[in-house]
C-alpha positions in Angstrom: 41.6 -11.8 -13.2 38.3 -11.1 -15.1 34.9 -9.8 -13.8 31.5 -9.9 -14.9 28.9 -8.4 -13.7 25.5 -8.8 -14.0 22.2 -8.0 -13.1 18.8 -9.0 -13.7 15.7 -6.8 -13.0 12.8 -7.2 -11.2 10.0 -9.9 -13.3 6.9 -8.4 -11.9 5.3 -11.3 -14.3 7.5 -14.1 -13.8 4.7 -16.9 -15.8 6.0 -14.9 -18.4 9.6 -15.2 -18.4 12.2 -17.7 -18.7 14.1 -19.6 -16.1 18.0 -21.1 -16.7 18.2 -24.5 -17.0 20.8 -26.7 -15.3 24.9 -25.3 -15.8 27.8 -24.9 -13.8 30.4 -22.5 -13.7 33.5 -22.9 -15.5 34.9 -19.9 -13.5 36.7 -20.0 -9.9 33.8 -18.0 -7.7 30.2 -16.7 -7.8 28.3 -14.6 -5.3 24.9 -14.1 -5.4 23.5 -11.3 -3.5 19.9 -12.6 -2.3 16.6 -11.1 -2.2 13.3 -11.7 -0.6 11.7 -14.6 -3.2 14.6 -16.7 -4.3 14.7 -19.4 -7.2 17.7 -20.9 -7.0 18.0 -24.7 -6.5 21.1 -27.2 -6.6 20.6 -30.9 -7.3 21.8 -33.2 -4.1 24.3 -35.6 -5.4 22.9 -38.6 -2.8 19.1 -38.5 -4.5 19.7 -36.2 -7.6 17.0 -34.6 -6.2 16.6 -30.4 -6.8 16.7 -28.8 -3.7 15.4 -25.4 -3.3 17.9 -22.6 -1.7 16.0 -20.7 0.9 16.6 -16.9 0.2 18.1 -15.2 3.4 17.8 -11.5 3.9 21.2 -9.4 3.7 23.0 -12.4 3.2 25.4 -14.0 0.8 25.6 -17.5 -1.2 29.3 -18.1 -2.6 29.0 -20.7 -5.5 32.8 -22.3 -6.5 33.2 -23.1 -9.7 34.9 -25.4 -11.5 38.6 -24.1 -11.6 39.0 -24.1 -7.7 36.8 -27.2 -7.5 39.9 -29.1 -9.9 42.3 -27.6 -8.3 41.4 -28.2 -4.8 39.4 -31.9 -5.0 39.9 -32.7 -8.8 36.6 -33.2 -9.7 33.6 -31.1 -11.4 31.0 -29.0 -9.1 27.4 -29.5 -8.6 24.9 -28.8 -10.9 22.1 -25.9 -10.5 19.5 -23.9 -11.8 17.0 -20.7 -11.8 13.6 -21.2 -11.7 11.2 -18.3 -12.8 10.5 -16.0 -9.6 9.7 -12.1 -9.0 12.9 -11.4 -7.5 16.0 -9.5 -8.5 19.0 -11.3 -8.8 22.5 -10.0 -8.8 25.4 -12.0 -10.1 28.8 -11.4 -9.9 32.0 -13.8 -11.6 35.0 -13.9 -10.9 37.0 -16.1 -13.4 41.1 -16.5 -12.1 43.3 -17.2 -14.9 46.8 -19.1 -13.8 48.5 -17.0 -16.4 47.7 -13.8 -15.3 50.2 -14.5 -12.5 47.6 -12.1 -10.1 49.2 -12.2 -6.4 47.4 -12.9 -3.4 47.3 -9.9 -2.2 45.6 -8.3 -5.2 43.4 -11.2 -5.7 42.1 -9.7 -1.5 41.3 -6.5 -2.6 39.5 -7.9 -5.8 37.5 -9.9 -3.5 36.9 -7.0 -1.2 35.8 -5.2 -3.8 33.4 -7.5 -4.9 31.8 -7.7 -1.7 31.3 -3.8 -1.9 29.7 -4.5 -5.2 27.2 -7.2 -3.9 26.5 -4.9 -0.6 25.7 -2.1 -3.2 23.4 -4.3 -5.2 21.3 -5.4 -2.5 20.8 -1.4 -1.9 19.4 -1.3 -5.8 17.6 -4.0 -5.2 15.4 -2.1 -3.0 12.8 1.3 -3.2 14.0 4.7 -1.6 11.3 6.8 -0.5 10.9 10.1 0.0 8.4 12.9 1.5 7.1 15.8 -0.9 5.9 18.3 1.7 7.7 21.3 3.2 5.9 20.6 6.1 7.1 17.3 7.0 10.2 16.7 8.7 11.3 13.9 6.3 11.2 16.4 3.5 13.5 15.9 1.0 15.2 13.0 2.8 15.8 9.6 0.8 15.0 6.4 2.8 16.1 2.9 1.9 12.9 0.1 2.7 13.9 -2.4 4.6 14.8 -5.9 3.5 11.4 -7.9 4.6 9.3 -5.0 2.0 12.1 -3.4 0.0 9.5 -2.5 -2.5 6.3 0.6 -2.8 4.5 -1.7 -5.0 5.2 -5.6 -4.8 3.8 -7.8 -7.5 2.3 -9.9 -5.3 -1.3 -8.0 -3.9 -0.7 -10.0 -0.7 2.8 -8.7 0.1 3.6 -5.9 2.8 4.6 -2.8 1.3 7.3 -0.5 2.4 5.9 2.8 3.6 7.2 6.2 4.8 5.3 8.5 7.8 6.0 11.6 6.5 4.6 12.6 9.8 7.1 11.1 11.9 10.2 12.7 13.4 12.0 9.1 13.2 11.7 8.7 9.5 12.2 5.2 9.4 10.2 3.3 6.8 8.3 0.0 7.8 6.5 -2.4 6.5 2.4 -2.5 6.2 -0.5 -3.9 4.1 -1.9 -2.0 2.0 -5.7 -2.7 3.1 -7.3 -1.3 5.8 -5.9 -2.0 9.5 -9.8 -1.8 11.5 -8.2 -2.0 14.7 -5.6 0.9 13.8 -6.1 4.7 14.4 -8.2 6.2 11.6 -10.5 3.6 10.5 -13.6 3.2 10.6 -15.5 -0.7 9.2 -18.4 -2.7 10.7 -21.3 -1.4 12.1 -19.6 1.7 12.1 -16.3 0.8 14.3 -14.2 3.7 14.1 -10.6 4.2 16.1 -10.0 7.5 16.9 -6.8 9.6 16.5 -6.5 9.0 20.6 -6.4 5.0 19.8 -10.0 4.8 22.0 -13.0 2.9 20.4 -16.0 3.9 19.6 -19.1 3.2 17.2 -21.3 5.7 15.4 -24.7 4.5 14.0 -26.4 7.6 12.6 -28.7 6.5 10.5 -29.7 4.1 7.7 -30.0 6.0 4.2 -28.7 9.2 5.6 -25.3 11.2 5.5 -22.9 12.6 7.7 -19.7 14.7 7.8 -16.6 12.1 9.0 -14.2 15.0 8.9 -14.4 18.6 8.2 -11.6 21.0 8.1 -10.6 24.1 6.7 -9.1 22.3 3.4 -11.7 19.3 2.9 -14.3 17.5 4.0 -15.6 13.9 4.0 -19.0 12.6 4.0 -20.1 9.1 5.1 -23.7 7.5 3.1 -24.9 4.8 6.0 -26.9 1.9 5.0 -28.6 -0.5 7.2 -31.6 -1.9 8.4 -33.9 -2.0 11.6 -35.4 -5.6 12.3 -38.8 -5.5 14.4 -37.7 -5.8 17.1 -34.9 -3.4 17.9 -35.1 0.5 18.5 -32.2 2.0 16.4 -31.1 0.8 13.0 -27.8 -1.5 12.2 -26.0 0.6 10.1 -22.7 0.5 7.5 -20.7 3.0 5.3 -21.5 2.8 2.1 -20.1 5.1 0.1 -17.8 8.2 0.8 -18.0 11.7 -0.9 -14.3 13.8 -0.2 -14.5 17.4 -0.8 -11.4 19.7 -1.4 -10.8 22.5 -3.5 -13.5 22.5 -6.4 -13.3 19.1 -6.5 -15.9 16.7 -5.6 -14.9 12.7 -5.4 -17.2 9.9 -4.4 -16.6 6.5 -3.8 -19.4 3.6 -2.9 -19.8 -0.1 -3.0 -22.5 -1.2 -5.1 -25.4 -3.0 -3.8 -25.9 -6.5 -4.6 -28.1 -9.4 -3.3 -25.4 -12.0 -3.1 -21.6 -11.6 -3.0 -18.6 -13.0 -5.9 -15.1 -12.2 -5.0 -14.7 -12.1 -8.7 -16.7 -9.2 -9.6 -15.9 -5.6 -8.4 -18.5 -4.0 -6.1 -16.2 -0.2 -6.4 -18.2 2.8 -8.4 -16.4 5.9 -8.7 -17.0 9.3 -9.6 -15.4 13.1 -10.2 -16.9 16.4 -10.2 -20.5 14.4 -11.3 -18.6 12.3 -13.7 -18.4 8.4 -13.7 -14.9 7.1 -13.5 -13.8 3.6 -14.9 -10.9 2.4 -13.2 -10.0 -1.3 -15.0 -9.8 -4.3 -12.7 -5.6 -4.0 -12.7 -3.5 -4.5 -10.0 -1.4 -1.6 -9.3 -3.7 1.1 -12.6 -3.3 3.7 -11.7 -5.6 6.9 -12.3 -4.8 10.6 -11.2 -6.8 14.1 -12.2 -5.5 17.0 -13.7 -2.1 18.3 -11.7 -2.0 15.3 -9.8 -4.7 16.9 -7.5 -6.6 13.3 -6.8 -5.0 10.0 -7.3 -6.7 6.4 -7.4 -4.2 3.1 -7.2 -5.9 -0.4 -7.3 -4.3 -2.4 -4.0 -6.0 -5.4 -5.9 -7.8 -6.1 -9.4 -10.8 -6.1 -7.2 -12.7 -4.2 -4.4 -9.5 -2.6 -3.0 -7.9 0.8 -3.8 -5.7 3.6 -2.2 -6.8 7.2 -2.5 -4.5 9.8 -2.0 -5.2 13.7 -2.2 -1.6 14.8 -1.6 -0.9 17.4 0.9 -4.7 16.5 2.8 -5.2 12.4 3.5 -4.2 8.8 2.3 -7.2 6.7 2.4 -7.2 2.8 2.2 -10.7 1.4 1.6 -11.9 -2.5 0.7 -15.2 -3.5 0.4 -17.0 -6.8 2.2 -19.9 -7.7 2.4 -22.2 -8.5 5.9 -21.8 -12.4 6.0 -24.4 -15.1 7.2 -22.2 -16.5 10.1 -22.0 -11.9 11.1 -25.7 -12.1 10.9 -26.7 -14.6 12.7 -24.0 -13.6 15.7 -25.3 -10.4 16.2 -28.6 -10.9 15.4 -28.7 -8.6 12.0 -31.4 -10.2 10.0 -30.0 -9.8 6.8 -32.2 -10.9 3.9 -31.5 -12.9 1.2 -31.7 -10.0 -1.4 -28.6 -7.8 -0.4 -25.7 -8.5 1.2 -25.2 -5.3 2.0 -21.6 -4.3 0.5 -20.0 -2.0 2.3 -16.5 -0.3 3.4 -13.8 -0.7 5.3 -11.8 2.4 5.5 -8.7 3.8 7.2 -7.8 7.4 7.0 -4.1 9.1 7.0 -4.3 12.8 7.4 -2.0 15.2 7.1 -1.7 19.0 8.5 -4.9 19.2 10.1 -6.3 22.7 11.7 -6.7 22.8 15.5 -10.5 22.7 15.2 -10.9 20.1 12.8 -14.5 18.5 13.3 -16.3 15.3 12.2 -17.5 12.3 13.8 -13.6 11.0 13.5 -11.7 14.5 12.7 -12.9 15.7 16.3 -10.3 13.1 17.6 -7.6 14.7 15.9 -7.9 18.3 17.9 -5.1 18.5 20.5 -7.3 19.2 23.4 -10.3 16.7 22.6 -11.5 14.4 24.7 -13.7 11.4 24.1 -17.0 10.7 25.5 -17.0 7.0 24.8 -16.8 5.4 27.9 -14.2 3.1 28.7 -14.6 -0.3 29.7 -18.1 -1.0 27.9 -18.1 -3.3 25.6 -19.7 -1.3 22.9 -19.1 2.2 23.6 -21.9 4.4 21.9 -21.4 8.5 20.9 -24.2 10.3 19.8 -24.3 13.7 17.4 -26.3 12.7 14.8 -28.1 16.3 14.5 -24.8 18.0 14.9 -22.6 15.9 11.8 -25.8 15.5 9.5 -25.3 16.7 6.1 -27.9 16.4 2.9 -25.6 14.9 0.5 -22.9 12.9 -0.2 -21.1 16.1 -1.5 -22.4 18.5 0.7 -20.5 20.7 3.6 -24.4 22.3 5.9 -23.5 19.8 8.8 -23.8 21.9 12.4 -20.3 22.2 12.7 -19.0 21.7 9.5 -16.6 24.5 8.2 -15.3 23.8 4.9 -15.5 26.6 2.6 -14.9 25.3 -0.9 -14.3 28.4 -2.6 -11.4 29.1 -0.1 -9.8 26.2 -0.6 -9.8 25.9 -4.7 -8.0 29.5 -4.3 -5.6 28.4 -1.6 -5.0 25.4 -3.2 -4.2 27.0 -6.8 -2.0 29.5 -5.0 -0.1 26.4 -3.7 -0.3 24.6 -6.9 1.0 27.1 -9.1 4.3 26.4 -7.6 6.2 23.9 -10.1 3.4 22.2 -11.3 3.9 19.2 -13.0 0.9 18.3 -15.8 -0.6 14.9 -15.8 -3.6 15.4 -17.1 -6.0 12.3 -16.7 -3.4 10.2 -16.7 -3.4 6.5 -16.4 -1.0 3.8 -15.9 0.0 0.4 -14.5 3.1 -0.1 -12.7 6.3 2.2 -12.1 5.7 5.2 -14.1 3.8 8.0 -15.9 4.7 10.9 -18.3 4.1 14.0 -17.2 5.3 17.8 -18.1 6.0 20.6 -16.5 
């Protein structure tokens, strides 16, 4: 008996790779262990048609080759082929030889071990995660995605992306998108919408050209620039984030959608800055940009308008920008003029290891004992506190109730850092990796 194995990695650019034209096998037996994508196709005798294979999750194909095929029905197999795709393939021959005289028996356990192998390549196929903080209860603990998102970071934008709650007591990974979920806890889009932490709705409006603390803790703190208008004939303005300014340590971060009087899906409306510094972050699906010591990290969810930003140890934010649409402005009345189409952000917050007493328009709804004044039941529940959450800049912590210290927090998060730190010093990349040292 002789076996080959082989494997062929994930084409995250299959236009640029080649497919396999039309064969058979000469051997006795093939199984393929699917993925998620496919590209395998067999030509139907009746037509000579190619038809495609449907890929089935944690599933099988078993291929007979010619040797079985003569011995059994004395003619040649079908004919089929690879066509280019994103997906990994494992392939494993077996090729009998008569001469080899291999008993039945043996020629079991050969095929039992085979299986073994296949079940083991469906397990490389896919991303273990992992969670990096002491403080969560995964920590440490490797977990396999599952089979409908078995990778971090698809190739394809539009896929759902396997994702670990480090928060969780279940550690079970699941599958998401990687934009912001408006109707899920933590966000905060339209005119501002924001879910709270306690699942209740509510809207904010502040007001137009004016800033206000979303959430301030002891570690961090992030500030909200609203932008709006106030047509004749109402008495508050319509208002929508426009930018964000997150605080932590001595860094200072700021994130905005640039204004523009019509809107192109083909241009990117994202500006971004660091400590007073203007970043450029290329229009590449899955770059990648991270400060010194990892301390801040920015990941493009899509060449355009979309990113991830991750502050580890503090919050996971997911934020897209959209404009306010004609069909939006005439259903609720807006009166948006032709000259700005007032870009704006969606956003969805992940936080991690808040304080007790964190505060904020949203971070009040993460205190243990808070409870909401929206009222439930009306259709556009209302909360005040403009006077209380008002700060003077996007990078500014002089709200009422704000409490973030930044001076505290560089030193307690130095003291924490110094700990195995890995250098990665403005590093970018696209992809799977980066080079760091210790």
């Amino acid at each position: 008996m002789i076996i080959r194995l082989n494997q062929y990695p994930l084409c995250l650019y299959p236009h640029l790779a080649l497919s396999v034209g039309r064969h058979k096998y000469t051997g006795a037996l093939t199984v393929l262990a699917q993925e998620v994508v496919g590209g395998l196709e067999v030509k139907y005798k009746a037509d000579q048609e190619w038809v495609r294979v449907k890929p089935t999750p944690n599933a099988y194909i078993i291929n007979v080759g010619d040797i079985i095929q003569l011995m059994v029905v004395r003619k040649s197999w079908v004919q089929h082929r690879l066509i280019k795709s994103g997906v990994v393939f494992s392939w494993f021959f077996v090729a009998l030889r008569k001469a080899m005289g291999i008993s039945s028996s043996s020629s079991l356990m050969y095929l039992l071990l085979l299986f073994a192998f296949c079940e083991l390549q469906i397990i490389a196929g896919k991303n273990t995660l992992t969670c990096t903080s002491r403080r969560s209860p995964c920590f440490g603990k490797k977990v396999l995605c599952p089979s409908e998102c078995p990778l971090k970071s698809p190739s394809d934008p539009k896929a759902k992306v396997c994702f670990l709650d480090c928060d969780s007591p279940t550690c079970e990974t699941q599958c998401k998108t990687r934009k912001p979920n408006c109707n899920g806890r933590g966000s905060a889009c339209l005119d501002p919408r924001f879910v709270g932490a306690d699942g209740i709705v509510f809207y904010f409006h502040g007001r137009r050209n004016e800033h206000f603390a979303l959430v301030s803790d002891i570690n961090f703190q992030i500030n909200a620039r609203f932008i709006g208008l106030r047509p004749a004939t109402r008495t508050r303005d319509y208002t929508w984030i426009q930018a964000l300014g997150i605080l932590f340590g001595s860094h200072k971060f700021t994130i905005e959608a640039t204004p523009s009087p019509t809107w192109d899906d083909e241009i990117d409306h994202l500006k971004f800055s660091h400590n007073g510094k203007e970043l450029t972050i290329p229009n590449s699906y899955l770059f990648t940009w991270q400060s010194s010591q990892n301390q801040l990290r920015i990941e493009r969810t899509s060449s355009k308008n979309s990113v991830i930003i991750t502050v580890p140890e503090l919050a996971e934010i997911s934020i897209n920008v959209v404009p306010v649409t004609k069909d939006e402005s005439r259903i609720h009345n807006y009166q948006i003029p032709d000259d700005d189409c007032f870009a704006h952000l969606e956003v969805q917050f992940k936080f991690h290891g808040l304080s007790n007493k964190v505060e904020g328009v949203l971070g009040r709804t993460y205190q243990p004992d808070f409870q909401n004044p929206a009222k439930l039941g009306v259709a556009m529940p209302v909360v005040g506190g403009e006077d209380r959450y008002r700060t003077t800049s996007l990078v500014s912590t002089d709200c009422g109730v704000c409490f973030f210290a930044a001076k505290e927090a560089a030193e307690k998060i130095n003291s924490v850092s110094g700990y195995g730190v890995l250098d990665c010093t403005d590093v970018a990349s696209i992809g799977n990796g980066i080079v760091c040292r210790r």
